[in-house]
N, C-alpha and C positions, 0 to 999 in steps of 0.2 A: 544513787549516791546520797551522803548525808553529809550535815552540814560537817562533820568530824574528818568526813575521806575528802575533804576535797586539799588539792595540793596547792598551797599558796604562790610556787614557785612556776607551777604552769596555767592558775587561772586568770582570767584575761585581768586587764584594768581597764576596760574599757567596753562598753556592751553597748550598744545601738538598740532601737526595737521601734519599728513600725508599726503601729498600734491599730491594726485593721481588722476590722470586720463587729463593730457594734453594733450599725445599723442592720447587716445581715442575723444579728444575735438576736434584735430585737423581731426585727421582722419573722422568723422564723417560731418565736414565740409570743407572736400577735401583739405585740406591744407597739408602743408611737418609737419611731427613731431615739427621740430625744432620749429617752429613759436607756438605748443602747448605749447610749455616750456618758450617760449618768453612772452606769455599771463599769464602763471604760476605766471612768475617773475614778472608782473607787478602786479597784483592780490594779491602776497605776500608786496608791497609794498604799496598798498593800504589798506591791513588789519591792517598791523603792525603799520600805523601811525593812523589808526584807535583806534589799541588796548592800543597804547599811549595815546589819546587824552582821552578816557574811564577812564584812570587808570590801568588798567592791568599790574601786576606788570614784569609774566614772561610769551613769549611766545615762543615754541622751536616748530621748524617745520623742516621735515624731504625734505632734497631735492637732496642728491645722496646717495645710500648708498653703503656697501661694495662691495655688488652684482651689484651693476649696469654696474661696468666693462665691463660685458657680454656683452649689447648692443652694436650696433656698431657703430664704429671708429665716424663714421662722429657725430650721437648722442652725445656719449661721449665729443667729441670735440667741439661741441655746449652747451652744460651744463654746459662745463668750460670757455667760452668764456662766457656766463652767468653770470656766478659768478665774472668774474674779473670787466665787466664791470658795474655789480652795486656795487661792493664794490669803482671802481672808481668812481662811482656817487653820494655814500652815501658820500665820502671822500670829494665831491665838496658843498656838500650842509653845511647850517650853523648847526654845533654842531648835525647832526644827530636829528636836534629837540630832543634834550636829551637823544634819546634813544643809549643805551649801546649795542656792537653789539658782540656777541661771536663765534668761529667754533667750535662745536664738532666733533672729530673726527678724525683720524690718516691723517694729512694734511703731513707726509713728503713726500709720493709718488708723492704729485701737482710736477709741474716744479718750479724754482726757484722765479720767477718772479710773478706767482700767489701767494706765498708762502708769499714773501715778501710784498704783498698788503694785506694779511689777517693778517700777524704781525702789518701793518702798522693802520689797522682801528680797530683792538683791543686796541691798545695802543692809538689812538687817542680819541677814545670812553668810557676810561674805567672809568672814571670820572664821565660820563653822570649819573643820578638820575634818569629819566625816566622808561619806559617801556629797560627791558632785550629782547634782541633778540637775541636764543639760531640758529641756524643754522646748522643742523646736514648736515655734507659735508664728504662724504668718511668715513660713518659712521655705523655701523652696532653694535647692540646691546649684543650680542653672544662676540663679538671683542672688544668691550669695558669691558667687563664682565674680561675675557682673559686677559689683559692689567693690567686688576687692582688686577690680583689675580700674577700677574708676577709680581707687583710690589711689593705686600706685600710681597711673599716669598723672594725678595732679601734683604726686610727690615729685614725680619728673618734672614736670613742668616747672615748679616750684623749683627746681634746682636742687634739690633737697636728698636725692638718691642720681645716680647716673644709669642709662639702661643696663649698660653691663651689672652692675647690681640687681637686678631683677632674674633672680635665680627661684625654686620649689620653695625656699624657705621663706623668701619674702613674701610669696604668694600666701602660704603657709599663716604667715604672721599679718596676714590682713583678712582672713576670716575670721567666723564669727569663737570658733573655736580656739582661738590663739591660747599657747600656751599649756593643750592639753595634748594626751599624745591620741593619735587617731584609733578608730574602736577594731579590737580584736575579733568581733563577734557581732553581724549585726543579724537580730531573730525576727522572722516576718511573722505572724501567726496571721490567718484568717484563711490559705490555704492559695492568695496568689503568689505565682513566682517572679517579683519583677522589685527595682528600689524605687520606684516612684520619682524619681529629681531628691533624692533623699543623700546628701553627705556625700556626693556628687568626687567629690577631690578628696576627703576622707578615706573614703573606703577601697582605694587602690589596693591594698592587700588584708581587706578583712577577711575571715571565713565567715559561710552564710547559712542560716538555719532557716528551712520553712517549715512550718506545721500547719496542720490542717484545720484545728481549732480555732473560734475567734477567740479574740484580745480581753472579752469580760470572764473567759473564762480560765486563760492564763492563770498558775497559779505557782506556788513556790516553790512544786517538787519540778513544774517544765523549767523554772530557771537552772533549778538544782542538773537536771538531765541536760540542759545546754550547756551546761560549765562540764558536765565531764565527757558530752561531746566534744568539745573544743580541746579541752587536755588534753583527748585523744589523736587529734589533727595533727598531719605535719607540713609545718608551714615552712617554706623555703624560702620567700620572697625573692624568688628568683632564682634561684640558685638551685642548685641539683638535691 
């Protein structure tokens, strides 16, 4: 498929992507972890301005999640020096080429100073019309679930909703994602088959793409080949 065949009328608005397998990229090609995550992030910036230029309206990719913790120090502390320094670089360029850039996920644990740069480039972005770029950071599916069912019961409490109210949509409207509609497509690349606690309540009727490839090596003809796999799909939601 090429950017010309693709049908605007059955391609998704919404794309997911598990970004796995850096560490195996690097490893495999004798290099330190960190530099697989280095390649990660370049990779993710090359798709997303891709997936802007397409049209795609929403694309949310998964790049620490709650569990990652576990890894160590030195990792951990590379992934975050990652992240500051492209959200410092999205911040230099013009207008993010439109696209709008959001973090899912329990960002109070960052340090202050990372914290403050991801307040800083939501609120500078949030305007933008282009491609959404959802970024699940310190984020776990289970945990968001959790969050939003703590919220609604204080709203109970609170007198402020009645249980009977507490229907999908409400639930809905207290994740991280509110507002957007859930992803069509979500693509695993690095060759496991599993979602990780990933988009957990989201992904009730995506379709799923695995590839064998890792995620530094993703490039914009496998997005191109996952949108006209998906076109291809027929999706029932249920129904016959």
């Amino acid at each position: 498929m090429d950017i010309k065949d693709i049908n605007e009328e059955l391609m998704p608005k919404h794309i997911a992507i598990i970004m796995d397998g850096n560490r195996r990229w690097a490893r495999e090609k004798g290099l330190d972890p960190k530099l697989g995550h280095k390649a990660g992030a370049e990779t993710l910036e090359r798709i997303a301005s891709f997936a802007n230029q397409i049209g795609l309206k929403y694309l949310t990719v998964y790049a620490f999640s709650t569990e990652n913790w576990k890894r160590t120090k030195e990792e951990v502390g590379a992934l975050m020096f990652l992240l500051r320094t492209y959200i410092d670089k999205f911040l230099n360029k013009d207008s993010l080429r439109n696209i709008r850039i959001r973090l899912l996920g329990n960002i109070d644990g960052l340090d202050e100073g990372l914290r403050n740069s991801i307040y800083k480039i939501m609120e500078n972005s949030k305007d933008n019309t282009g491609l959404t770029l959802n970024i699940a950071f310190n984020y776990g599916g289970r945990d968001e679930i959790t969050r939003a069912v703590r919220s609604i019961t204080q709203k109970a409490l609170n007198n402020e909703i009645n249980i009977e109210d507490i229907n999908e949509q409400l639930i809905t409207d207290n994740l991280y994602t509110k507002g957007e509609p859930d992803p069509d497509l979500i693509i695993r690349p690095g060759g496991e088959l599993r979602v990780s606690n990933f988009l957990l309540w989201q992904l009730a009727y995506s379709e799923f793409l695995f590839l064998d490839k890792y995620w530094p090596d993703f490039s914009k003809r496998d997005l191109l080949d996952a949108i006209e796999v998906f076109e291809k799909r027929n999706r029932k939601f249920g129904g016959k």
